[in-house]
PyMOL commands that place a pseudoatom at each C-alpha (Angstrom):
pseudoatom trace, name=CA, resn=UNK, resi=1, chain=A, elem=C, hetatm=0, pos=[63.222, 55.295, 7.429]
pseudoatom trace, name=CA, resn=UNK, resi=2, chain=A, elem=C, hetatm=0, pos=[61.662, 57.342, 4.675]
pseudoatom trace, name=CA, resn=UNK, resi=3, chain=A, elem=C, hetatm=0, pos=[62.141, 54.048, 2.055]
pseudoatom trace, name=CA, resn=UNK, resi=4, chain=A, elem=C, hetatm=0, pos=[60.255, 52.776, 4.684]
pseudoatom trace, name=CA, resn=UNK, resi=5, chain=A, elem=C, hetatm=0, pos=[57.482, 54.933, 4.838]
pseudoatom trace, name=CA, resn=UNK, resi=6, chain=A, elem=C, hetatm=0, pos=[56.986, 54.579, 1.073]
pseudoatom trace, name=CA, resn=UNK, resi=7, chain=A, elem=C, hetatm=0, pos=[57.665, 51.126, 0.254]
pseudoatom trace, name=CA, resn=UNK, resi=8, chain=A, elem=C, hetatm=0, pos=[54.289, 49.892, 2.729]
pseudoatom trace, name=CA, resn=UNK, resi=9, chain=A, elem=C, hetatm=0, pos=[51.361, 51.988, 0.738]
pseudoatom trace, name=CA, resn=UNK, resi=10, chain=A, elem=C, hetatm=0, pos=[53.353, 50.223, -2.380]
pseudoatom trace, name=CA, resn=UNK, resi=11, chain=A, elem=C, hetatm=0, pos=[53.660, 46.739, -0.705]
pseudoatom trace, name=CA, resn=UNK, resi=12, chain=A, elem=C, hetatm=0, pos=[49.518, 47.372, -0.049]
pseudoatom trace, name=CA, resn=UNK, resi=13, chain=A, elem=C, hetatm=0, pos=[48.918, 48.128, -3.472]
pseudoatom trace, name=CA, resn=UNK, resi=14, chain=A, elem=C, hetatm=0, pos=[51.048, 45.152, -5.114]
pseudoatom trace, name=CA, resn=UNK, resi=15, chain=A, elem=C, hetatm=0, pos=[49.303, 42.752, -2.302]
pseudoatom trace, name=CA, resn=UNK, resi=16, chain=A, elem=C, hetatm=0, pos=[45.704, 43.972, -3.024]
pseudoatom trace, name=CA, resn=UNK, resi=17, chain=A, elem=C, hetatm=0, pos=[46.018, 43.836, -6.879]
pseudoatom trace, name=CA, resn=UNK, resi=18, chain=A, elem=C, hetatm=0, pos=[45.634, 39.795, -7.273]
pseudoatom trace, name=CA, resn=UNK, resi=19, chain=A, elem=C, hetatm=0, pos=[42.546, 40.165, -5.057]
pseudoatom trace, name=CA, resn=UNK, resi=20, chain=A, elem=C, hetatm=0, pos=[40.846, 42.878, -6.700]
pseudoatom trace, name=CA, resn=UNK, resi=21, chain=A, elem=C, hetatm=0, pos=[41.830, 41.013, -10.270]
pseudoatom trace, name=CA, resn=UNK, resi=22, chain=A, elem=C, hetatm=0, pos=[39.967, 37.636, -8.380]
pseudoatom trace, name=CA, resn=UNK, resi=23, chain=A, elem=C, hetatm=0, pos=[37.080, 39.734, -7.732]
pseudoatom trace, name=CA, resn=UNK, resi=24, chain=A, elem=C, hetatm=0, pos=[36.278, 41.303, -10.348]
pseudoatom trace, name=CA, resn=UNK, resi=25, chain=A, elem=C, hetatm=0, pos=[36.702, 37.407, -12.403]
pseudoatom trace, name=CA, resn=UNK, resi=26, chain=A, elem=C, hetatm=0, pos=[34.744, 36.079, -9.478]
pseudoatom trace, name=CA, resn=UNK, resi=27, chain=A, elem=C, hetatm=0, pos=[31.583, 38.887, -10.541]
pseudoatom trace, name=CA, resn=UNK, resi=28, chain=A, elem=C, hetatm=0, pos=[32.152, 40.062, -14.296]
pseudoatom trace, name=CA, resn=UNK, resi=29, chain=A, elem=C, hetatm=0, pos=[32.977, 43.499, -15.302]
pseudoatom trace, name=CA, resn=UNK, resi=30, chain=A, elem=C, hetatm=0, pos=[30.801, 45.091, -13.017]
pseudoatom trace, name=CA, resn=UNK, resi=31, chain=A, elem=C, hetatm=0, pos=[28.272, 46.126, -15.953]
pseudoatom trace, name=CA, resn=UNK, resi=32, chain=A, elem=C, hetatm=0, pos=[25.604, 43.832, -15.172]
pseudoatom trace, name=CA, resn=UNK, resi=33, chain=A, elem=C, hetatm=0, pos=[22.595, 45.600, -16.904]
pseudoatom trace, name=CA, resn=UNK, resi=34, chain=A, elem=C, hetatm=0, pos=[25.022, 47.645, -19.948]
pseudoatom trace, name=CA, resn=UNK, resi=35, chain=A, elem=C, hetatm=0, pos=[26.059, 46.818, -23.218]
pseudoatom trace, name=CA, resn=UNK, resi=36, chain=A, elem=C, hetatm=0, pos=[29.869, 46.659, -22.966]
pseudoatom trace, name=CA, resn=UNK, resi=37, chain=A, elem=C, hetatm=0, pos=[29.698, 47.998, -26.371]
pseudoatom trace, name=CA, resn=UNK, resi=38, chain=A, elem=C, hetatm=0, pos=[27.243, 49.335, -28.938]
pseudoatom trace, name=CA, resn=UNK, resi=39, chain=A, elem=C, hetatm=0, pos=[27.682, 51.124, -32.065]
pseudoatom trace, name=CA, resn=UNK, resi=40, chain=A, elem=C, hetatm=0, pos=[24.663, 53.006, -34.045]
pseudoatom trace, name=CA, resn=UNK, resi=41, chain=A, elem=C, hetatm=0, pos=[23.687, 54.145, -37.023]
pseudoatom trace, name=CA, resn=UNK, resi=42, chain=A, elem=C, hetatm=0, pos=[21.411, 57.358, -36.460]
pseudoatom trace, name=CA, resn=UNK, resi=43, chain=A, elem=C, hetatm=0, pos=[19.130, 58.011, -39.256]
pseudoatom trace, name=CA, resn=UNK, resi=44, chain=A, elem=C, hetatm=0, pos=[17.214, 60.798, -38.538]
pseudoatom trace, name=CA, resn=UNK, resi=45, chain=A, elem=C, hetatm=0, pos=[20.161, 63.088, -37.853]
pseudoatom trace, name=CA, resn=UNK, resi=46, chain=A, elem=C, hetatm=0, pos=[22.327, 61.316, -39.854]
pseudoatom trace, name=CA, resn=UNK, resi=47, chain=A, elem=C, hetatm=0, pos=[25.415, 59.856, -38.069]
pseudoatom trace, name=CA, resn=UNK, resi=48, chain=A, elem=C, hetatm=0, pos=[27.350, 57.438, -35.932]
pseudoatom trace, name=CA, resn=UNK, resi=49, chain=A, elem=C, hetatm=0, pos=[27.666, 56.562, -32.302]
pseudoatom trace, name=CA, resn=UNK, resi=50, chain=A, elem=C, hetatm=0, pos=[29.409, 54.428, -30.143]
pseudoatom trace, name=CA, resn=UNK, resi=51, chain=A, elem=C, hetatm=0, pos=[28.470, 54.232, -26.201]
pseudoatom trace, name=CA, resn=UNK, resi=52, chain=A, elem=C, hetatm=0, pos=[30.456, 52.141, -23.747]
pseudoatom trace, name=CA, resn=UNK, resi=53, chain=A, elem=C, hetatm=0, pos=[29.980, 50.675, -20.423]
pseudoatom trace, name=CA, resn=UNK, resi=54, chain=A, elem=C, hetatm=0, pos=[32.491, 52.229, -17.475]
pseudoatom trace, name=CA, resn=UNK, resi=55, chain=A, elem=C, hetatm=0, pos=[30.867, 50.831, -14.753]
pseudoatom trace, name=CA, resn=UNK, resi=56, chain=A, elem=C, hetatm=0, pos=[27.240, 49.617, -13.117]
pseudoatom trace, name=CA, resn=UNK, resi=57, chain=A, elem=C, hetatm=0, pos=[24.426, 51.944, -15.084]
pseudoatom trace, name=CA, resn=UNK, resi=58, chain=A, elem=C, hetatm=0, pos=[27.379, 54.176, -15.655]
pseudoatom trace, name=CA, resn=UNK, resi=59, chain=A, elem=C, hetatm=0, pos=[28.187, 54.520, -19.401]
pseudoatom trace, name=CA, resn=UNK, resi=60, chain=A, elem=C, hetatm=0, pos=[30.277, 57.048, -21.909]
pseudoatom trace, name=CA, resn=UNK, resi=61, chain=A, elem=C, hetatm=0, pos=[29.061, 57.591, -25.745]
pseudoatom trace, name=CA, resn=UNK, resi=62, chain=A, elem=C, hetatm=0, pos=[30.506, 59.978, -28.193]
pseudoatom trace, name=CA, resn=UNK, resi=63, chain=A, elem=C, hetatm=0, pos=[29.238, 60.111, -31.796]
pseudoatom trace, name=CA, resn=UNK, resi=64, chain=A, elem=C, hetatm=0, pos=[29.428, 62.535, -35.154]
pseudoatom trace, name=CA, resn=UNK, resi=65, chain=A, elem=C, hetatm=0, pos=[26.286, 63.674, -36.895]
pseudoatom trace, name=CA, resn=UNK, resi=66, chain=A, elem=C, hetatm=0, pos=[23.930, 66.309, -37.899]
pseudoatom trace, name=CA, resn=UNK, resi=67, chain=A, elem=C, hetatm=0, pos=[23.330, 68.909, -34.892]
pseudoatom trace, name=CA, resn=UNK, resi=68, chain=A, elem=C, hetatm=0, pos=[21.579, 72.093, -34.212]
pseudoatom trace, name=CA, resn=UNK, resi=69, chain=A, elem=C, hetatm=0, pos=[22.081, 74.568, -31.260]
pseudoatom trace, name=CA, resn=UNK, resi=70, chain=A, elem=C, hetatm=0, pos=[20.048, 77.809, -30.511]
pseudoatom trace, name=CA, resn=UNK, resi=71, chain=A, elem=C, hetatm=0, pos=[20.865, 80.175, -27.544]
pseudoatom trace, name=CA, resn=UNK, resi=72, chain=A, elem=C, hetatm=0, pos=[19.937, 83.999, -26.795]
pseudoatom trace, name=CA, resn=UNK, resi=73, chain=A, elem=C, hetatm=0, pos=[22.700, 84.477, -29.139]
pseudoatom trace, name=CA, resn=UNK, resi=74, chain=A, elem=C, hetatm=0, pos=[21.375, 82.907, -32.014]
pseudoatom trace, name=CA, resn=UNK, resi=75, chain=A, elem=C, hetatm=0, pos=[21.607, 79.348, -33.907]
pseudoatom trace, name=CA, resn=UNK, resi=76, chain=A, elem=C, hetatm=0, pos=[24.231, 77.043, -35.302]
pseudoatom trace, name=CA, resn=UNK, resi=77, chain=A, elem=C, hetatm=0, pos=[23.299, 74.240, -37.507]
pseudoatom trace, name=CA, resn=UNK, resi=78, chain=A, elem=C, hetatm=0, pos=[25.932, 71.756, -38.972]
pseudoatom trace, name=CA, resn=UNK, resi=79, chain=A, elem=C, hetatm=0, pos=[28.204, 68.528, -38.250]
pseudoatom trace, name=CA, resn=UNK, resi=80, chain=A, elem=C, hetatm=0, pos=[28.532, 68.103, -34.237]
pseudoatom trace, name=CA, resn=UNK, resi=81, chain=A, elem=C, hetatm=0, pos=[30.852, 66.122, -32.104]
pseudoatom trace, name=CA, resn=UNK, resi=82, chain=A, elem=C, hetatm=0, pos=[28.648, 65.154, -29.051]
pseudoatom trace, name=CA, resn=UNK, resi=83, chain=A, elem=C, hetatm=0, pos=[29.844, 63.367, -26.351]
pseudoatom trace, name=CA, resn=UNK, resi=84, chain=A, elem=C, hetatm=0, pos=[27.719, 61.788, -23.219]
pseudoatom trace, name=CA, resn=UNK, resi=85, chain=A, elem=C, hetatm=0, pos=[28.420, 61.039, -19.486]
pseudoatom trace, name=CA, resn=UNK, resi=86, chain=A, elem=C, hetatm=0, pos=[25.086, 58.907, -18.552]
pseudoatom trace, name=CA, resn=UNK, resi=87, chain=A, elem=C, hetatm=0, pos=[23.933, 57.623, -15.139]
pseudoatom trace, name=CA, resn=UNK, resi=88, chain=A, elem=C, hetatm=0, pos=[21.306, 54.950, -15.923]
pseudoatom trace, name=CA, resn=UNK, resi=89, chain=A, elem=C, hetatm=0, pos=[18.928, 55.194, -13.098]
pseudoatom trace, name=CA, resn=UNK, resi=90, chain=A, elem=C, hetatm=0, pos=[16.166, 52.685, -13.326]
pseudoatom trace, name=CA, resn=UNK, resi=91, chain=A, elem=C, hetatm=0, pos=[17.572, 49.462, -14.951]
pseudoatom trace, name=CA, resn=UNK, resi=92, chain=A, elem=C, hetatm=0, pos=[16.680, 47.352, -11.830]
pseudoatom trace, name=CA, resn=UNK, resi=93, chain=A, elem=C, hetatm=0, pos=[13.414, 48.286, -11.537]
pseudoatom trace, name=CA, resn=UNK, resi=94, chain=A, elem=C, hetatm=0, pos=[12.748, 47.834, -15.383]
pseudoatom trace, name=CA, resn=UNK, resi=95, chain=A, elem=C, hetatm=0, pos=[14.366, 43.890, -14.703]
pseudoatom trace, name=CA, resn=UNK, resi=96, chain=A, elem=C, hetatm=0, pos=[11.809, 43.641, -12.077]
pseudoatom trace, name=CA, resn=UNK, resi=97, chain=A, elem=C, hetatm=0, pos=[8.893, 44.659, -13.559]
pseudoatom trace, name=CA, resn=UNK, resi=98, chain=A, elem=C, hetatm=0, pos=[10.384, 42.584, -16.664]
pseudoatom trace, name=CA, resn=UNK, resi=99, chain=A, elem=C, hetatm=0, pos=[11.057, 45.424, -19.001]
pseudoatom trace, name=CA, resn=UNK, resi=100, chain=A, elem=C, hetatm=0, pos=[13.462, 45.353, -21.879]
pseudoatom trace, name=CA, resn=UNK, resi=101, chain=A, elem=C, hetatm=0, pos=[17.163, 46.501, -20.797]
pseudoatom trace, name=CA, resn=UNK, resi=102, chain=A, elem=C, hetatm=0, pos=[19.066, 45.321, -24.108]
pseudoatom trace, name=CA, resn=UNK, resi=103, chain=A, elem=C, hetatm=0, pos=[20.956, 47.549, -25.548]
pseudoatom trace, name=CA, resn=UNK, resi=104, chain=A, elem=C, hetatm=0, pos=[20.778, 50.192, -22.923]
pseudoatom trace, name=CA, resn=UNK, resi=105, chain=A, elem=C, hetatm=0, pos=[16.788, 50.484, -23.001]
pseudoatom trace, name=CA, resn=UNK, resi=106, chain=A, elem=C, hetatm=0, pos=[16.740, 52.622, -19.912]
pseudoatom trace, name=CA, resn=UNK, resi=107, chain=A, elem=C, hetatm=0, pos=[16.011, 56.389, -17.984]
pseudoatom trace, name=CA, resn=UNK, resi=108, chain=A, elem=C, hetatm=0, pos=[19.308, 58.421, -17.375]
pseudoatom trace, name=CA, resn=UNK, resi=109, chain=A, elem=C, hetatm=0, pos=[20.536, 61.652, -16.443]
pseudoatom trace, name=CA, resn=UNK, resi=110, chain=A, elem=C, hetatm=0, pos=[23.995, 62.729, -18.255]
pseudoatom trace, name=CA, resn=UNK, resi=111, chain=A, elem=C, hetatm=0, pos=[26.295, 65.414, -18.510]
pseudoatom trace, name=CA, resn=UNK, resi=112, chain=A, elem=C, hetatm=0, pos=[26.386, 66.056, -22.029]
pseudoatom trace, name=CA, resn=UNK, resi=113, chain=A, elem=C, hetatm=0, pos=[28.958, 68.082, -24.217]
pseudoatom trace, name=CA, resn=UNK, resi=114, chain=A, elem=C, hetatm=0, pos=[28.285, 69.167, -28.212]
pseudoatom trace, name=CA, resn=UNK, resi=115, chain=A, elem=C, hetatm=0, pos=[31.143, 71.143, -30.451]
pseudoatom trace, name=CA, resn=UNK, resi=116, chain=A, elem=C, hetatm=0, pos=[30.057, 72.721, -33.386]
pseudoatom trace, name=CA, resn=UNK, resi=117, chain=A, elem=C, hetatm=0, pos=[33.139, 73.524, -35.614]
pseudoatom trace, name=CA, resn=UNK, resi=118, chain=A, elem=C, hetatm=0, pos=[33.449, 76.128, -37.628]
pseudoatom trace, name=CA, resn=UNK, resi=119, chain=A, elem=C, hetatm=0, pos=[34.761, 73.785, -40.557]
pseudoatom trace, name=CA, resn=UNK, resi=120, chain=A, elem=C, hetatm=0, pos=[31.786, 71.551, -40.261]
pseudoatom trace, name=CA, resn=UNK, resi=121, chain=A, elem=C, hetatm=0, pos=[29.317, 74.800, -40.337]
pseudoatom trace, name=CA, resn=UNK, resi=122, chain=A, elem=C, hetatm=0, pos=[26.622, 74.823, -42.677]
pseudoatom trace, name=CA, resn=UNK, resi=123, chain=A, elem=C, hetatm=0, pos=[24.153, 77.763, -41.235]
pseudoatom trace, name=CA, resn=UNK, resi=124, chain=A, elem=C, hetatm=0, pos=[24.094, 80.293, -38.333]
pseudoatom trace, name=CA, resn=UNK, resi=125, chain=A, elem=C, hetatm=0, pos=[23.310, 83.654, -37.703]
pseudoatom trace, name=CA, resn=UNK, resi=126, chain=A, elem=C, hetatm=0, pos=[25.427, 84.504, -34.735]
pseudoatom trace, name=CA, resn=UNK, resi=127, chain=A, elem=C, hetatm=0, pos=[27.805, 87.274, -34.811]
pseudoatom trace, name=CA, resn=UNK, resi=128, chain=A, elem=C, hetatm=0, pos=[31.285, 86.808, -34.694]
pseudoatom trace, name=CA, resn=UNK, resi=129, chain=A, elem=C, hetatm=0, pos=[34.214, 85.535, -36.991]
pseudoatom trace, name=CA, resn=UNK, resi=130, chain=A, elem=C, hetatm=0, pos=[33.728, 83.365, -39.715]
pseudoatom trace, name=CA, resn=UNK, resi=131, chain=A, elem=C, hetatm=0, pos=[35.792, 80.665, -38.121]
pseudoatom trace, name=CA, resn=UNK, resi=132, chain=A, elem=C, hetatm=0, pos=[33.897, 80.247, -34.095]
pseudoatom trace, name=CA, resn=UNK, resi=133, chain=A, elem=C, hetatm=0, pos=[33.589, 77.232, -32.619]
pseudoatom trace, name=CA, resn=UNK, resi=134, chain=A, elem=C, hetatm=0, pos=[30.778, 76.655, -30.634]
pseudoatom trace, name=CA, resn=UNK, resi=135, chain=A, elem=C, hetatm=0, pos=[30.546, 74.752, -27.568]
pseudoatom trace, name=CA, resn=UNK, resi=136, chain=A, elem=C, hetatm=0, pos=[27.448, 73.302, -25.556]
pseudoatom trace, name=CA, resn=UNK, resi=137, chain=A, elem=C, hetatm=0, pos=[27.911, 72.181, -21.992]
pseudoatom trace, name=CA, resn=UNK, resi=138, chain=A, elem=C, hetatm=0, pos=[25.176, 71.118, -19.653]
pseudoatom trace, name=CA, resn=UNK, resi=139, chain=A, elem=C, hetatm=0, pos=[22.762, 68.558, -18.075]
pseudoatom trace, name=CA, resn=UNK, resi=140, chain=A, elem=C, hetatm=0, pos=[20.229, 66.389, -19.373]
pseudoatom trace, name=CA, resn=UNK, resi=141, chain=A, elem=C, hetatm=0, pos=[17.394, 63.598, -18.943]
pseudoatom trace, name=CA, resn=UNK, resi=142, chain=A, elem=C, hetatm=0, pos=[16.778, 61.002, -21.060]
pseudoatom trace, name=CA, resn=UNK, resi=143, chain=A, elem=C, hetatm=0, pos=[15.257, 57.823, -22.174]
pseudoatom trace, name=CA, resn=UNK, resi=144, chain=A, elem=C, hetatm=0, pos=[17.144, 55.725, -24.421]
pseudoatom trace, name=CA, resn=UNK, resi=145, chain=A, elem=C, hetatm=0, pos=[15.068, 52.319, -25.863]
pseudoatom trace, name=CA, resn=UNK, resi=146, chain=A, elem=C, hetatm=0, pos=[16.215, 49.472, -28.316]
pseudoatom trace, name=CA, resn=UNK, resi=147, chain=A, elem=C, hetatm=0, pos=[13.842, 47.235, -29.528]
pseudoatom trace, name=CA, resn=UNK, resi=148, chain=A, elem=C, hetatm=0, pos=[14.558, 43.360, -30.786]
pseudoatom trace, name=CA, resn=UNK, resi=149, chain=A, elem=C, hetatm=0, pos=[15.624, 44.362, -34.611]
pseudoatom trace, name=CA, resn=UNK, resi=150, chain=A, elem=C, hetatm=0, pos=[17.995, 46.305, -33.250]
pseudoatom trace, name=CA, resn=UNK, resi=151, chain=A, elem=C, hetatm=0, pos=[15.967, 49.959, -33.783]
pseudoatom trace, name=CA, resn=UNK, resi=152, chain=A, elem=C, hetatm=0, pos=[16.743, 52.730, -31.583]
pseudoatom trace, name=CA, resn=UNK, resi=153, chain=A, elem=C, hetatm=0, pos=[15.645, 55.491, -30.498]
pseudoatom trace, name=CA, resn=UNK, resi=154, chain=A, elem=C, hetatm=0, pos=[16.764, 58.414, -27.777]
pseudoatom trace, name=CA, resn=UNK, resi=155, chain=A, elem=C, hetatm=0, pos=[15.269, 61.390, -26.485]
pseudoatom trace, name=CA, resn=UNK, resi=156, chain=A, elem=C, hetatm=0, pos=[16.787, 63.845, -24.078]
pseudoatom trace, name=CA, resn=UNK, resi=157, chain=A, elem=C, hetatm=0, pos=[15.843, 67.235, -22.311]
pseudoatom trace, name=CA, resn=UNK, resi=158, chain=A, elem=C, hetatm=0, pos=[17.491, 69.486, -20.370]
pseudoatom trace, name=CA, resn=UNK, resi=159, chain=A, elem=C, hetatm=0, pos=[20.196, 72.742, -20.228]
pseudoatom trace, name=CA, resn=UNK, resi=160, chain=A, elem=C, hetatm=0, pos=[23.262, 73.950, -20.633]
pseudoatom trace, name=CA, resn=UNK, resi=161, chain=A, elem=C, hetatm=0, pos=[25.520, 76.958, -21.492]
pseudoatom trace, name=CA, resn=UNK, resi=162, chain=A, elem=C, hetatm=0, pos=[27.048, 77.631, -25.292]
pseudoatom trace, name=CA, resn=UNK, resi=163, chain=A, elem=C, hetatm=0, pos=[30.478, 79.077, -25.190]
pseudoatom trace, name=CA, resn=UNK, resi=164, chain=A, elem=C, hetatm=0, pos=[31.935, 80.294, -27.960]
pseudoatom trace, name=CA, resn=UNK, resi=165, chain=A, elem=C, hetatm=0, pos=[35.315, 81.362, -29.638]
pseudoatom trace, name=CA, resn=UNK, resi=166, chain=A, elem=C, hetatm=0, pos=[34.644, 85.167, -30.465]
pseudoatom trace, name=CA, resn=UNK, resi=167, chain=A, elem=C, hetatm=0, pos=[31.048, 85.003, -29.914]
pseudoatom trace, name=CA, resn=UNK, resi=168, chain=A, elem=C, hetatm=0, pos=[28.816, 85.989, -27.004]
pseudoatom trace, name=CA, resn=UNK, resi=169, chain=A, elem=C, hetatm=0, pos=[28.685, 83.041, -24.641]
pseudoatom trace, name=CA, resn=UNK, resi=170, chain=A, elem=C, hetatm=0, pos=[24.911, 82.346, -22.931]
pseudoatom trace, name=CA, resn=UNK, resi=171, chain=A, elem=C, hetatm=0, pos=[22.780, 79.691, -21.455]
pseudoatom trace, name=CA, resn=UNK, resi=172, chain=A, elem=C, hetatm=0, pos=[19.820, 77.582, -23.628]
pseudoatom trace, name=CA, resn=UNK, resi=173, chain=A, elem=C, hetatm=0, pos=[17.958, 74.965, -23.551]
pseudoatom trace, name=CA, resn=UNK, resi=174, chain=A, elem=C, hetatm=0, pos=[19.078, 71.053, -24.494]
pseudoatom trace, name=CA, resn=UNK, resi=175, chain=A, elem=C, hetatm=0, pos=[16.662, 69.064, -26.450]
pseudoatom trace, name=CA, resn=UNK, resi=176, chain=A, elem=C, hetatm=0, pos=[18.376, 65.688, -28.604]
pseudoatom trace, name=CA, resn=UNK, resi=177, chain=A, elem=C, hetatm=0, pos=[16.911, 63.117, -30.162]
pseudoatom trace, name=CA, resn=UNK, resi=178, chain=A, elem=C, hetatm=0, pos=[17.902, 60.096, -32.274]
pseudoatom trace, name=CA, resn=UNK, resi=179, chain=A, elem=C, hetatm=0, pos=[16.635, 57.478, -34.452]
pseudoatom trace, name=CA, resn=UNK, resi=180, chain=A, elem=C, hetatm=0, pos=[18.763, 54.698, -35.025]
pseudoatom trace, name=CA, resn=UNK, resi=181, chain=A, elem=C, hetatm=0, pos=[19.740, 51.153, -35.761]
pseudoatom trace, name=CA, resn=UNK, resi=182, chain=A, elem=C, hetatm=0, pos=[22.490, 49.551, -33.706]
pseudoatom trace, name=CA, resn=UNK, resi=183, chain=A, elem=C, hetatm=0, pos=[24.752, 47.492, -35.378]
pseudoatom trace, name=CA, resn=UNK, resi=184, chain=A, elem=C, hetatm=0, pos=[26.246, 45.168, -32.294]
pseudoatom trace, name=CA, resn=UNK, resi=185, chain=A, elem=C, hetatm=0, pos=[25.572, 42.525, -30.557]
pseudoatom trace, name=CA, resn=UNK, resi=186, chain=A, elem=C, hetatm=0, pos=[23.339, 42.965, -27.869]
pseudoatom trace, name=CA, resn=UNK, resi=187, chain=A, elem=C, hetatm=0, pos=[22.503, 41.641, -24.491]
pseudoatom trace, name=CA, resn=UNK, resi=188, chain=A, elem=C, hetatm=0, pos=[19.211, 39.153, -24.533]
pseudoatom trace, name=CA, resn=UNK, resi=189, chain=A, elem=C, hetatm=0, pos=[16.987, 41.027, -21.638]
pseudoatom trace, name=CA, resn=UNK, resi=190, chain=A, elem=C, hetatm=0, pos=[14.036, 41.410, -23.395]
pseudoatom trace, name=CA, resn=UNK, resi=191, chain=A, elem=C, hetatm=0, pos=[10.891, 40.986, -21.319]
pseudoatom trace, name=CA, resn=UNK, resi=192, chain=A, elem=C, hetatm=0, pos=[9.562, 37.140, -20.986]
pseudoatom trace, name=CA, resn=UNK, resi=193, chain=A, elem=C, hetatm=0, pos=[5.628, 37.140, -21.289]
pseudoatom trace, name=CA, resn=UNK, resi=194, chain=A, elem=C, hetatm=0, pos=[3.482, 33.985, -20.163]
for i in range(1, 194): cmd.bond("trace and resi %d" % i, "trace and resi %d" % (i + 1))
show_as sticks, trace
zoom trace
């Protein structure tokens, strides 16, 4: 009886897995709007990114570049591992009022998530060992816009709280923004005018 009771949630599953794969063939990977991929090139702060599409307006990005990070505690300046969670919460009403959505051009709140490492340091003036990592966690808005050459940019606002190894943890304020050049392929939705 207890093989049983097991082997019908796995009988579901197998069943329902041919369907779901028909599905999702029958309407695309779900992204409609994202760039399944897109790499950048961020000049301003120099560095790289790379954003993907997880689901509809839902993306990840992670990149490497120049950062800075000030608290109540003090500031940290030097090479930052960011990483990005974003919603994208407008792109149907940009498509509608026939607004450019290539390459991500769209509003979005994220969860956001910087590291500065201590190896990667160049200035700061909080107390603590030589050899603290600091670590930004919080929420932001943001507008993210690529144009037809391929130029980038992204703003974002918001807050979070720094945690650090050895240093006095405290909360701040978020504030990012990036000039760029992607380097992929993008989508064609630019805006048709007549």
């Amino acid at each position: 009886m207890r093989k049983m009771v097991w082997a019908l949630p796995i009988f579901c599953l197998l069943a329902m897995g041919p369907l779901m794969a028909q599905q999702l063939a029958e309407k695309g990977s779900g992204l409609v709007n994202l760039e399944r991929h897109q790499f950048r090139f961020d000049l301003l702060s120099p560095g790289i990114s790379y954003e993907i599409g997880i689901i509809k307006n839902v993306s990840a990005s992670g990149g490497l570049g120049l950062g800075y990070a000030t608290y109540e505690e003090g500031y940290a300046l030097g090479l930052t591992l960011h990483t990005r969670v974003r919603y994208y919460h407008n792109m149907n009403r940009r498509i509608r009022k026939n607004k450019n959505v290539s390459g991500n051009s769209g509003n979005y709140i994220a969860a956001t998530r910087s590291i500065f490492f201590s190896q990667m340091r160049l200035a700061t003036n909080i107390e603590g060992p030589e050899d603290f990592n600091l670590g930004v966690y919080g929420i932001t808005y943001g507008i993210q816009r690529t144009y037809k050459g391929g130029f980038n940019f992204d703003a974002e606002l918001g807050a979070g709280y720094y945690r650090g190894d050895g240093v006095p943890n405290g909360f701040g304020p978020l504030v990012n923004f990036k000039f760029g050049w992607v380097a992929t392929k993008r989508k064609s939705r630019m805006p048709v005018f007549e």
